[in-house]
C-alpha positions in Angstrom: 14.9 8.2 -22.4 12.0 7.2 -20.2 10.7 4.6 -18.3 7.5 3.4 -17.2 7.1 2.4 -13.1 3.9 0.9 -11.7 3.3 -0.4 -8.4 0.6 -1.8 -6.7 -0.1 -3.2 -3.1 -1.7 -3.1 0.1 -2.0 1.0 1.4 0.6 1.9 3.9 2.2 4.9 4.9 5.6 6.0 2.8 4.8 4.1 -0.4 5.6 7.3 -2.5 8.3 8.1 -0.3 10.4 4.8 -0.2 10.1 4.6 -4.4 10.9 8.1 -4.3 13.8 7.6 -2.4 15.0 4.6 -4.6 14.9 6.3 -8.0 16.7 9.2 -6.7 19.6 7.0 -5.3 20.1 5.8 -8.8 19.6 9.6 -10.3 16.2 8.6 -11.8 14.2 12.0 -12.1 10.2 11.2 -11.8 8.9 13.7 -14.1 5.0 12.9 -14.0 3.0 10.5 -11.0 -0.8 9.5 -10.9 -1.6 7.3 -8.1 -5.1 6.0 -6.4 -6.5 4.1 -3.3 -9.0 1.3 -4.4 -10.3 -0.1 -1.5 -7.3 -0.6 0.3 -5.1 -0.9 -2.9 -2.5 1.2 -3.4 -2.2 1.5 -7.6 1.2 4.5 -9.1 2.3 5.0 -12.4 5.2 6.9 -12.8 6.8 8.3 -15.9 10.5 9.0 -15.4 13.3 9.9 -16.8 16.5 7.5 -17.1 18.4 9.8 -19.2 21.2 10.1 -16.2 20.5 6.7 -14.5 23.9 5.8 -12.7 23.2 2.1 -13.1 22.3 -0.4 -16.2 18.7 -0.3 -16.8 18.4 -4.1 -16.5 20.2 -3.7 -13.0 17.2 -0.9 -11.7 14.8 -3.3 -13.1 15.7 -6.0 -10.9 16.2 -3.9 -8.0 13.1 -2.4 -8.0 11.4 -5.4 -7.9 13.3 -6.5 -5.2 11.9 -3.5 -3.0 8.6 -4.6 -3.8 9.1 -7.9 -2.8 10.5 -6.5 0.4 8.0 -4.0 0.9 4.5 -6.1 -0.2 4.0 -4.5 -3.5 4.5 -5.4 -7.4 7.0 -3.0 -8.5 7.1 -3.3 -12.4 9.7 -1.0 -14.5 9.6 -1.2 -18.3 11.3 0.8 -20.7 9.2 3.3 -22.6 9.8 2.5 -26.2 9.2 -1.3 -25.1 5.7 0.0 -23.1 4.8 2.4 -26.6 5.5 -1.2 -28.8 3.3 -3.0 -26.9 0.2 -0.5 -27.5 0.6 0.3 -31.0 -1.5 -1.9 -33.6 
């Protein structure tokens, strides 16, 4: 199983790190990252694996999204066959 992770913000320092840090704590395994300065925007997608996640997946959700309210940043999560459903036609 995989999930999607975007974030976006204002640039600072330890962006990567601090997600990083928060998906590991919960045993999430980033398998694949693009990420981009516009301007002074900082814009990640993340593809990673919840197969082993130690919490519920509604639960990581929500605290993601709490970091990025901490930190300054939109931290979206959404489930990959949810994110696949979305962009088929």
């Amino acid at each position: 199983m995989r999930a999607v992770l975007t974030v976006v913000g204002k640039d600072t320092v330890g962006i990567l790190a601090c997600i990083s840090v928060a998906c590991a704590k919960r045993n999430v395994n980033i398998s694949d990252v693009s990420q981009t300065i516009l301007q002074d925007l900082f814009c990640m997608i993340m593809m990673c694996d919840i197969s082993r996640i130690t919490v519920p997946f509604d639960r990581f959700v929500d605290e993601m999204s709490e970091l990025g309210k901490e930190k300054g940043l939109s931290i979206h999560v959404m489930h990959e066959d949810i994110f696949n459903a979305m962009h088929t036609i």
